[in-house]
N, C-alpha and C positions, 0 to 999 in steps of 0.2 A: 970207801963208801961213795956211794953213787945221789945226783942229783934227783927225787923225789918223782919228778916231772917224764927223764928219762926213763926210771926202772918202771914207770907203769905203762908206758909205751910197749917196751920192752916184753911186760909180763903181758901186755894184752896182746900182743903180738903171737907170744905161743900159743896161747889156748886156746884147744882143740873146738870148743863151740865158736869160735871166733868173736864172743864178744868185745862190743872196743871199750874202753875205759877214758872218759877223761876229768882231769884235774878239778873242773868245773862243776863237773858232777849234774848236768842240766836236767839230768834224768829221774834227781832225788825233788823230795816236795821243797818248795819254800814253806821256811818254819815260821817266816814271817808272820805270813795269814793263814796259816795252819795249825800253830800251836796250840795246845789245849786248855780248855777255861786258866786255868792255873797259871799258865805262863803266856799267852798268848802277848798280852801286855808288854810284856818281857822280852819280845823277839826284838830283832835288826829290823830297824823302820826302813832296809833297804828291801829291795824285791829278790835278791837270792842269798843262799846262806854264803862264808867265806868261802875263797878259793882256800886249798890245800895247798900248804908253805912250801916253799921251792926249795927250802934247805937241804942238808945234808943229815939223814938219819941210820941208826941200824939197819941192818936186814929187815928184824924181826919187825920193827916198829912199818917199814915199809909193807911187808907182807899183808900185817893185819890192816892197812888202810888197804890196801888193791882189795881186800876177801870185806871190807865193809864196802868198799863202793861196788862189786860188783852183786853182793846183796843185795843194794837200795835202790842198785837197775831190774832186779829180779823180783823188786816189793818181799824181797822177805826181813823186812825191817829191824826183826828179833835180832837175827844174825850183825846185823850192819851196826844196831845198838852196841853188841857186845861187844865186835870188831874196835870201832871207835875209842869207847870207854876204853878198853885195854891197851890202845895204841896211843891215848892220852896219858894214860898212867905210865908206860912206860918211856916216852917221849919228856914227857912233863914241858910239852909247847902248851901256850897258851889258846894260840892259834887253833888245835886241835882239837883242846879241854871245849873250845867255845863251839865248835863243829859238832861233836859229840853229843853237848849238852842242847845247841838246838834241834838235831834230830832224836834226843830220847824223848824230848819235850812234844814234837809234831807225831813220832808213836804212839804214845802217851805211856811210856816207859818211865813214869815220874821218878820211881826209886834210882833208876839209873840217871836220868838227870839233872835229880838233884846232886847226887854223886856226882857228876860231871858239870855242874854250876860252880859247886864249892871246890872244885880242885883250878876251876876256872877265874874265880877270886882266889885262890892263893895263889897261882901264877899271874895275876895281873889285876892286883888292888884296887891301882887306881883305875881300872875301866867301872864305868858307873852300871853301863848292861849288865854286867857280871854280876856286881852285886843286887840289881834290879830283878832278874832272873831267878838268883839263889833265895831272894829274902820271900819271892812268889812262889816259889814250891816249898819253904820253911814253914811257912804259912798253910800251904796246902795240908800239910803234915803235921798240924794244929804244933808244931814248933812255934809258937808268936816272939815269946822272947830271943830266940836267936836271927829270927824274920828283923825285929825291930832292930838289931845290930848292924845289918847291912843295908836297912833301908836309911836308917839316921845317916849310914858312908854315903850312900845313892844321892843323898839329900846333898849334902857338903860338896860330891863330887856333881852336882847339879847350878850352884846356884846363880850359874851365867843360862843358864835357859827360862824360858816361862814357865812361871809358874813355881820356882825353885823345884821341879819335879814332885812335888806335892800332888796335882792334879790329876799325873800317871799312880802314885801311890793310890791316892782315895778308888781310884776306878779299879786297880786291882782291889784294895779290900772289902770293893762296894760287890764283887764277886765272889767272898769267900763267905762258907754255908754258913759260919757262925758269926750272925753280926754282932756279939755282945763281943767276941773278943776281935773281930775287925775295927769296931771302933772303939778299945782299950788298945790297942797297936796304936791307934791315931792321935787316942790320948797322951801317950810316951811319947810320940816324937815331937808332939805341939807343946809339950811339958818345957821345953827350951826356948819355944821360940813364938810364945805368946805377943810378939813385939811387928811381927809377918801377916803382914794380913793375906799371901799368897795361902800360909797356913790356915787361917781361920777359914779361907772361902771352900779348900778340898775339904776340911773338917766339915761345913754344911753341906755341900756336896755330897756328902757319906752321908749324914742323918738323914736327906731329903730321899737319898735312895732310900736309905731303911725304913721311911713314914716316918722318923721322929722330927717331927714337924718343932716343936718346940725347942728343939736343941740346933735345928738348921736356923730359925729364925734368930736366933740369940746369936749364932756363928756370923753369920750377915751382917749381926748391926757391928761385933766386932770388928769384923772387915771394913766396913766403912767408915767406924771410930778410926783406926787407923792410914785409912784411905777414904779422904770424903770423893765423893760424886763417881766411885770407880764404877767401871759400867755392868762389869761382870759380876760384884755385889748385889749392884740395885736390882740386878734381871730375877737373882736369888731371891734376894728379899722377895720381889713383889709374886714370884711363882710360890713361893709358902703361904704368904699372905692370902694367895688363890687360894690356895688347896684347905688353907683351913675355916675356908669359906668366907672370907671375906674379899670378894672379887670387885666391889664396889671400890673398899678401901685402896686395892691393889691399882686398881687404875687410876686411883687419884697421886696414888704415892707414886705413879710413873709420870702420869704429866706433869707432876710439881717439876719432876729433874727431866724432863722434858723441855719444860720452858726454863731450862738453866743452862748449866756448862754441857748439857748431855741431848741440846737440842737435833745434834746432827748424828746422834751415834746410831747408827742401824741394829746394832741388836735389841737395843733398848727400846726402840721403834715399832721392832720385829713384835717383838713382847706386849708391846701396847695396842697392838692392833691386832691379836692373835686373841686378847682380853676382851677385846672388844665386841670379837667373834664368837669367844664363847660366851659373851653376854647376851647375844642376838642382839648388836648395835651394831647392826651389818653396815648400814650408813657412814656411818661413823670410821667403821673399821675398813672401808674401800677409800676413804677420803685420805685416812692413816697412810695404807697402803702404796696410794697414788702417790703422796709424799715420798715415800722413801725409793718407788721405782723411778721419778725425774730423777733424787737425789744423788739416785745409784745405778743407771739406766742396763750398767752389765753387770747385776748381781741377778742371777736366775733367780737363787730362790724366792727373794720380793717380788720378782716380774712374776711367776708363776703361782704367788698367793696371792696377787692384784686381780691375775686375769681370772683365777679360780672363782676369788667371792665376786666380779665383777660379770660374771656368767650366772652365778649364782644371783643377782639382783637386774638379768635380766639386761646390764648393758652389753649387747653385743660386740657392737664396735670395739669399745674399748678392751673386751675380752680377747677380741682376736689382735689386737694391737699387742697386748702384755703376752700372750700365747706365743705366737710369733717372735717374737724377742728372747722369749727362752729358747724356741727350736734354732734360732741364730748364733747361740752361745753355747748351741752342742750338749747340752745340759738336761734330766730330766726328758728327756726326748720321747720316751713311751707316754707320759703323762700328758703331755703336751701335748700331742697327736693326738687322743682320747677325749680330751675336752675341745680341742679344735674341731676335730668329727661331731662333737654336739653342737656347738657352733653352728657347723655350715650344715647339719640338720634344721636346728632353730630357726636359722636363713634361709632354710628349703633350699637348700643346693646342694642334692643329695651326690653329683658326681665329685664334690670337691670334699665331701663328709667321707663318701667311701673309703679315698685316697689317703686319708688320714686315717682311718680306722684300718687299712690294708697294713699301714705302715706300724702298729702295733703289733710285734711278732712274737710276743712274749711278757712275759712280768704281770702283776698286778692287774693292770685294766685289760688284758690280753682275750681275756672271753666275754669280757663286755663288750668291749670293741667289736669283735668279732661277731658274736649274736647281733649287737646292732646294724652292724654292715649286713648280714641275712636279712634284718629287718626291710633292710633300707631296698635292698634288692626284689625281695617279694613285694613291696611295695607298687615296685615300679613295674611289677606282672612276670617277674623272673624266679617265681615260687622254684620250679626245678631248679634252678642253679643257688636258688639261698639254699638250699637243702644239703645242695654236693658241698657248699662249702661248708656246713654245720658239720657234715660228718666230717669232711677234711680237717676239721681241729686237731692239735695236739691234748690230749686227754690225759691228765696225772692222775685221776683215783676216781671213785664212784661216785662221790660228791656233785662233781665236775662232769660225769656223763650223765646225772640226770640233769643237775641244769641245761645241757643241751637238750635234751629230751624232752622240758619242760619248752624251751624257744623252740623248736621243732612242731612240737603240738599247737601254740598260741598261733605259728605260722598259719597251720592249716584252719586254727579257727577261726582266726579274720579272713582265711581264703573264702572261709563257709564253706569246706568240705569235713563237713561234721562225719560222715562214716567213714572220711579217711582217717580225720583223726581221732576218730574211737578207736578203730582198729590198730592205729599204733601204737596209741593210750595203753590198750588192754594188753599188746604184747609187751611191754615195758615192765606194766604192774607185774603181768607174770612169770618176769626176768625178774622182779626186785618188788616183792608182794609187800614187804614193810615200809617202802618208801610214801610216805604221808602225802607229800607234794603230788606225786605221779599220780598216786590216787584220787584227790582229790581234784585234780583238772582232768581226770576223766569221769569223775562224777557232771563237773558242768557241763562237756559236753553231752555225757549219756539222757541229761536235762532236757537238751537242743531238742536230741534223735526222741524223746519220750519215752526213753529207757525209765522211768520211774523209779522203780522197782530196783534198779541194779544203784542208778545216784543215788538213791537212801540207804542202800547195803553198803556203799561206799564209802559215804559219810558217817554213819555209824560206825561203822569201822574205826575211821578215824578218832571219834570221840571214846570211843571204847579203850583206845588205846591215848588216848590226848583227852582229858574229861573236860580242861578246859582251854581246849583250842578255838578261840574264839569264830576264827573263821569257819570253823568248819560246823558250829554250832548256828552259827547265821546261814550259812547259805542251806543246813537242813530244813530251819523254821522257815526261811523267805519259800524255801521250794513248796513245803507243806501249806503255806500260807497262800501262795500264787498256782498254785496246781491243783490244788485237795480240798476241801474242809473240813481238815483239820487240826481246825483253827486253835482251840486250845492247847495241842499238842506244838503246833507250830509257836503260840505264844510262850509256853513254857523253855522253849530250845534258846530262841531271840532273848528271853531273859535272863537266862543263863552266859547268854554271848557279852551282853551290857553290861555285868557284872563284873566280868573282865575287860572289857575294854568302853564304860559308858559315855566317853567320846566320842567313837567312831563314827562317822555319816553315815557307813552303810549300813552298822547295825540299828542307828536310829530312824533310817529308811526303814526298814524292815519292820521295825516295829510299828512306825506308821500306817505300813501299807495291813499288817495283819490286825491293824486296828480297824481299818477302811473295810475291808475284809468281814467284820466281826459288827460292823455299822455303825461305830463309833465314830462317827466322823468329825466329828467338833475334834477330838483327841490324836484324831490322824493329820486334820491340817496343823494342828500345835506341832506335832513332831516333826513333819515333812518341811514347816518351814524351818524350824531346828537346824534339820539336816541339811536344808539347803545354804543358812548363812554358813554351816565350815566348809562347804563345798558346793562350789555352781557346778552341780553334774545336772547332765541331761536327762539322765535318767531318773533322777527325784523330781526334777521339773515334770517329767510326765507323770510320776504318780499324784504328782502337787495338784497339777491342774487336772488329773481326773477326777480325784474328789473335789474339787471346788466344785466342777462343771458337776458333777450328781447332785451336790448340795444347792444346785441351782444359780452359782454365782458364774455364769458363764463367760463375763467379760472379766475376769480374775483370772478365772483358767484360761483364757488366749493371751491375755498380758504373756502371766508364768510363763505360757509355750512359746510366744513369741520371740521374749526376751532371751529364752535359751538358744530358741532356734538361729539368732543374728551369731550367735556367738557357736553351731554346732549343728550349721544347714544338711548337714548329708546322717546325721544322728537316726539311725534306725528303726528302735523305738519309740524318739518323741514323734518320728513320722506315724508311722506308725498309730499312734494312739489319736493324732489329731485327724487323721485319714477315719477312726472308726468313729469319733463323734463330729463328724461330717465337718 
């Protein structure tokens, strides 16, 4: 018998396609981060599966490992599974059992897997994988009671790690379809070891995934009977506390142990200021923040929730301080970029905004970025070149090509090439005639051009198909109300709109102005100032102060305009209207 290593050299050697084989197998997936719901949990927290043992084996046993690895180079998987399986069985290395079992696992060959897990515990007991692996596809296999036999070994052979290995169990069972018997596995194995509060915390842990809010809360307070002031408790607690609405309580139940043993703990921190936020105690919750970015000056994720809500309130400075700190720790790096580009927007400095926004190549904020960098370009009188580069995106589905079609359009309409962008508009719609959005920003422009006639077919459309889309119900009444008379018909639409959303400025705009419209004007100035405390736009200021100025209050109406105008001097409209009553 020959050394393993040798004969596959050897065998790779002959073969007539010339593939080469090696030991390492670089060519097969890692099952690590590829394994499936079932066992993924379960893989080697290394980045490749094992090497292939260098011992001394049969023929047989060697053949069928060269005809599995030269499958798993050919992606024909099935073959490579069977291969395996069989060269384990007949080997009975453990080494091989465990090779086996995590590429049946990354196929999703589970039946073979789990057959190659359990041969993988009984050749080698005490590895705790093995039995972590075997108990996650027992489990798959609604087997629970045989699942809880190897997870209680898993546990034992755990409990020099965090956690005693509890907190990988809860997370696999928090993955299985059936939560009633995921957490009765969980019930069995805390059944011993009630005295653990590493147990009690993955026990809430599981409830809080499954929404049994009352069962994680009670698991919590165990935990910290056990364990006073632990931090990974108190974070539990106070996130159930949240969820079952009491977020007031929860943030007080975090500053108490805040101002104790758990004054400097960062997650705890993390928690209290993330409460804060979703309290809208933004104040509050940047001050939190600030704390723990000194406290922790190289922890990205604090630095880049400092500078998030700290952009969000407007502080500049300090946003690009905490931004910048994350792009220096290599961390979050797309995100980073994304809001720094709003930043040096904010800042008006749009070459240092671009640069950031170029610099987001992908992910998440990848076509916001991007649209705004066009933004930022036509801006600066570069309309042709935002263009090239809107099309130059990478586009994943139709979603994502009308949004560009939508930044496309709004281009041309602040260009004020209203027939170009109708022309575009209308080839889009009739590429993609159900799209709502596309439709309905070629209604406003066909508005511009005095298409009438076509923005009413447009928007009726819309609502035909949307009865109560709000927007698209206001911008029919406002047109009808601003273009036509009529006025009741327009009234009817705008009340329809306010129904569904009777906060909005614009639709209490609208309503105002079809009141002005209709002579009502004592009930148009009610409205119009309405609409102006939730929003200083300029454009309610021009309708504000045109009816003042008809009701004859003429120094009310140039206050209104005035005041708008200091704060939105190039505003087109409000020019506009004060140009026509001289």
């Amino acid at each position: 018998m020959l050394r393993i290593l040798y004969l596959l050299l050897i065998f790779g050697a002959l073969l007539a396609t010339g593939c080469a084989v090696s030991p390492d197998t670089a060519s097969l997936p890692d099952s690590a981060s590829s394994a499936p719901v079932a066992t993924k949990s379960a893989a080697k927290s290394t980045t490749s599966t094992p090497d292939l043992p260098e011992g001394e084996f049969p023929p047989q046993v060697l053949y069928q490992l060269l005809v599995a690895e030269l499958a798993g180079q050919r992606g024909e998987m099935g073959a490579a599974v069977a291969n395996y399986l069989a060269a384990a069985k007949e080997s009975q290395d453990p080494n091989i059992a465990e090779r086996a079992a995590r590429i049946a696992a990354y196929s999703q060959a589970l039946r073979e897997a789990l057959d190659a897990s359990l041969l993988w515990v009984k050749l080698a007991p005490e590895n705790p994988e093995a039995r972590q692996m075997a108990a996650s596809l027992l489990l798959a296999f609604g087997r629970a009671p045989e699942a809880v036999v190897h997870f209680e070994q898993f546990i034992v052979l755990s409990t020099d790690k965090p956690n005693h290995g509890f907190m990988l169990i809860a997370g696999q069972l928090a993955r299985d379809k059936n939560a009633i018997a995921a957490l009765s596995v969980m019930d069995k194995l805390i059944e011993k070891r009630g005295d653990d509060p590493h147990a009690w915390l993955a026990y809430g842990q599981l409830a809080l995934r499954q929404a049994r809010l009352g069962v994680a809360l009670e698991s919590a307070n165990k935990a910290l009977a056990l364990k006073k002031h632990w931090a990974s408790a108190v974070v539990l607690r106070a996130r159930v506390l949240s969820l079952q609405g009491d977020k007031e309580g929860a943030i007080a139940y975090l500053e108490q142990e805040l101002d104790g043993e758990l004054k400097k703990n960062i997650a705890v921190g993390v928690s209290h200021a993330r409460l804060l936020t979703e309290t809208k105690q933004l104040d509050k919750a940047h001050d939190e923040f600030e704390r723990l970015a000194e406290q922790e000056p190289d922890n990205a994720e604090v630095n880049y929730a400092a500078g998030v809500l700290a952009l969000q309130l407007k502080d500049l400075d300090k946003a690009e301080q905490r931004l910048k700190q994350v792009l220096s720790l290599g961390q979050r790096m797309l995100e980073a970029n994304y809001y720094l580009g709003r930043i040096y927007e904010e800042k008006e400095d749009p070459k240092v905004a671009l640069r950031h926004y170029f610099a987001v190549r992908h992910g998440e904020y990848y076509l916001s970025a991007q649209s705004r960098a066009a933004s930022l370009l036509a801006d600066q009188g570069k309309l042709d070149r935002a263009r090239e580069h809107l099309h130059s995106l990478r586009i994943a589905n139709q979603e994502e090509q009308v949004r560009i079609y939508l930044v496309e359009g709004e281009l041309l309409r602040k260009a004020e090439k209203f027939s170009e962008a109708f022309d575009f508009l209308t080839e889009k719609v009739e590429k993609i005639p159900d799209d709502t959005a596309l439709r309905y920003a070629r209604a406003l422009i066909a508005e511009k051009l005095d298409k009438l006639d076509l923005a009413e077919g447009d928007l009726r459309a819309i609502i035909e198909r949307e009865p109560s889309n709000a927007q698209a119900l206001n911008a029919l009444g406002y047109t009808l109300a601003d273009r036509t008379d009529r006025y009741s018909e327009a009234l009817e639409y705008i009340e329809r709109a306010m129904k569904v959303e009777p906060g909005d400025a614009a639709i209490i705009d609208s309503m105002g102005w079809v009141h002005y419209r209709m002579g009502n004007h004592a009930k148009a100035v009610e409205l119009l100032r309405q609409a102006m405390e939730l929003i200083k736009d300029p454009e309610i200021a021009a309708h504000l102060g045109e009816v003042l100025w008809e009701m004859g209050n003429k120094q009310g109406a140039l206050e209104v305009w005035e005041d708008s105008l200091q704060q939105h001097p190039e505003h087109k409209i409000l020019l506009d209207v004060m140009k026509r009553f001289g």
